[in-house]
C-alpha positions in Angstrom: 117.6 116.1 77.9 118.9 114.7 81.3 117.0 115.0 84.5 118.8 116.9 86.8 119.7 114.7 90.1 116.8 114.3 92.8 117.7 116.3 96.0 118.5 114.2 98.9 116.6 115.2 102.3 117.1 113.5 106.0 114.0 114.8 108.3 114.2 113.9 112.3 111.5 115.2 114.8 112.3 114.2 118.6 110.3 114.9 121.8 111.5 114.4 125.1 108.8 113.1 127.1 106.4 112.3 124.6 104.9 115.0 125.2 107.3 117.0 126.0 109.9 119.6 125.0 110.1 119.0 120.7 112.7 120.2 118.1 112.5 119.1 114.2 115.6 119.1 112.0 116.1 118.5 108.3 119.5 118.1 105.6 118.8 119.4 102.4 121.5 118.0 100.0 121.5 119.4 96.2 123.9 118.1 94.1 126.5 120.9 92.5 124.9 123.5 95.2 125.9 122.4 98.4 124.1 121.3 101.4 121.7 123.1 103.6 121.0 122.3 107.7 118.2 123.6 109.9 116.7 123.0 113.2 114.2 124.6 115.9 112.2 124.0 118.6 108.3 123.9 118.4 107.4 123.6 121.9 105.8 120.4 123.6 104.2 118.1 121.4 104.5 114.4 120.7 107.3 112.4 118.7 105.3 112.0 115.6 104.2 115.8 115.2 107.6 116.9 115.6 108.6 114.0 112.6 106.0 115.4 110.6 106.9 119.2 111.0 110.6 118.7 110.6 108.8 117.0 107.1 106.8 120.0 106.1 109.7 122.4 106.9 111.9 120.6 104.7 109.5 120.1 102.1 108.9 123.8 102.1 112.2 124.9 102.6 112.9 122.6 99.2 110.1 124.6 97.4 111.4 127.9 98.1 114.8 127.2 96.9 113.4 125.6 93.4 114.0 121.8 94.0 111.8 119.7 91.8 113.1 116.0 92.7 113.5 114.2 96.0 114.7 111.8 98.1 113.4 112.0 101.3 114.6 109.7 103.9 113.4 109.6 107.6 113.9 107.1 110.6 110.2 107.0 111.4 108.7 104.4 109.7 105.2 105.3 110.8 105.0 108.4 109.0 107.0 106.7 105.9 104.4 104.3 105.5 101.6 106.7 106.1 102.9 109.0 103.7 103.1 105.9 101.3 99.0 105.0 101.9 100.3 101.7 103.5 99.0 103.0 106.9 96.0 105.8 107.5 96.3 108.3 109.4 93.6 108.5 112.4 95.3 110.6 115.2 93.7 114.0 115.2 96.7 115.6 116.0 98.8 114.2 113.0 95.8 114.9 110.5 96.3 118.1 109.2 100.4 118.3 109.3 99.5 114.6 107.0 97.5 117.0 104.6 99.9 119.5 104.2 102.9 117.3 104.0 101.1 115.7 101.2 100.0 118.8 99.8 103.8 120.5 99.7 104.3 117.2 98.2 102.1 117.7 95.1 104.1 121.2 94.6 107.2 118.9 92.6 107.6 116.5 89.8 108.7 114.0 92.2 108.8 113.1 95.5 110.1 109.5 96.9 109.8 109.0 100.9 111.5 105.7 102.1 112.4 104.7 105.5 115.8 104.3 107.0 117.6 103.1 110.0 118.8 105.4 113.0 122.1 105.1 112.3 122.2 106.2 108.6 120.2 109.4 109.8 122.6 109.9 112.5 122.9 113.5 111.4 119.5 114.6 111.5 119.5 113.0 114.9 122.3 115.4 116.2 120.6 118.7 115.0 117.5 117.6 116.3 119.0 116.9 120.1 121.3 120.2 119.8 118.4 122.3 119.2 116.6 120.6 122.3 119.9 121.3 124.1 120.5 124.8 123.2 116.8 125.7 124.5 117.4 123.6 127.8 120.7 125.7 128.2 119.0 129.0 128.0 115.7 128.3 129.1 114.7 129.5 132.6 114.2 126.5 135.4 111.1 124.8 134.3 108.1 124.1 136.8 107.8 120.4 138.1 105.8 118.8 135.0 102.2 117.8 135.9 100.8 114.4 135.5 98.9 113.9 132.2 95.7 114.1 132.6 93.4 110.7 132.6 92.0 112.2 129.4 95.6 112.7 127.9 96.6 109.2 129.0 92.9 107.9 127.6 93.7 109.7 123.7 97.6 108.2 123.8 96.4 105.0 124.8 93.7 104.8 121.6 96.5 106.2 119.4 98.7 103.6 120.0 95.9 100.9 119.7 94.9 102.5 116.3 97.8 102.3 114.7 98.8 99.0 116.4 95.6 97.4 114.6 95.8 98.8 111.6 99.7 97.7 111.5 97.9 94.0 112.6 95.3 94.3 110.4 97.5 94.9 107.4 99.7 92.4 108.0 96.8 89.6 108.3 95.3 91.3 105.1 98.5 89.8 103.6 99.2 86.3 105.4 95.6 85.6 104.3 96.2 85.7 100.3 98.3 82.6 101.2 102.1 83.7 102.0 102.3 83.1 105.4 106.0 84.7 105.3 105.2 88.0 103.3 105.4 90.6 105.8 108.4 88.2 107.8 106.7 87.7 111.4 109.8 89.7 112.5 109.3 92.7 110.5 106.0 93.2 112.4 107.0 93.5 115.5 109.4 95.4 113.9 106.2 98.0 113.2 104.9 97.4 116.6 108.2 98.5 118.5 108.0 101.3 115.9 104.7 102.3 117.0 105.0 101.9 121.1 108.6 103.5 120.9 107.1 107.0 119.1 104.3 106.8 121.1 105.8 107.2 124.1 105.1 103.5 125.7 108.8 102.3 125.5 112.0 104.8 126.5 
């Protein structure tokens, strides 16, 4: 007996500010039953909690409509490689959306997650940013945004050298068994502009 085709998912999370004002968005595609959209806001938050709720949202959303194979694809390769075990997961805030996200996916026979460009997730993308839009338009004027605090701007700043090490760390872990070209010195920094872009250091 044939397995029936994996379902194909595209997850975005976006914040604008990071923090800021967050939306999540997900593309459920099920071969033979059509395709399925979603979006929403979830308040302020960073760029990688609102990645990893658009995640659980799809991953439940899956459930409750009887998938049992996926394919999930995102553009955040942080949370795709600690999803994978390549990378742990020490941000407090990011911890227990990790455990359910891995715990939803436990739930199916089979889930893949793999990492893609922007531009093939340019869907996700759109939802994600119409959401934000559509609270903008009918939200009321919004008070002049405070400074972080010095302890805000202290936890973001260890985030970012966490995972910044650990993406180092890693990648010496490998140069040292001998292949000095296995991770390329370009898909590194690659990681690292990952990591300050979702983090909030570059805009």
């Amino acid at each position: 007996m044939n397995e029936p085709a994996p379902w194909t998912i595209y997850t975005d999370g976006a914040a604008r500010g990071n923090p800021g004002p967050a939306a999540f968005a997900y593309i459920i595609e099920r071969p033979g039953d059509g395709t399925i959209e979603a979006k929403g806001c979830i308040g302020d938050t960073t760029n990688n909690i609102a990645e990893y709720t658009a995640l659980v949202r799809a991953l439940e959303r899956a459930r409750q409509l009887g998938g049992r194979r996926l394919l999930v694809l995102s553009d955040s390769e942080l949370m795709v490689k600690q999803m994978n075990g390549e990378y742990k997961v020490k941000h407090p805030g990011l911890q227990p959306l990790y455990q359910q996200a891995q715990a939803l996916r436990g739930q199916f026979d089979n889930v893949a997650i793999r990492h893609i460009p922007r531009a093939q997730n340019k869907r996700a993308d759109e939802l994600g940013n119409a959401a934000l839009d559509g609270a903008k338009r009918g939200a009321a004027p919004a008070p002049k945004p405070k400074k972080p605090s010095l302890t805000r701007r202290q936890a973001q700043a260890e985030a970012v050298r966490e995972q910044a090490v650990e993406c180092l760390r890693t990648a010496a872990a490998a140069w040292a068994r001998g292949n000095a070209a296995d991770p390329p010195a370009d898909a590194v920094w690659e990681q690292l502009w990952d990591i300050l872009r979702q983090e909030g250091v570059l805009v």
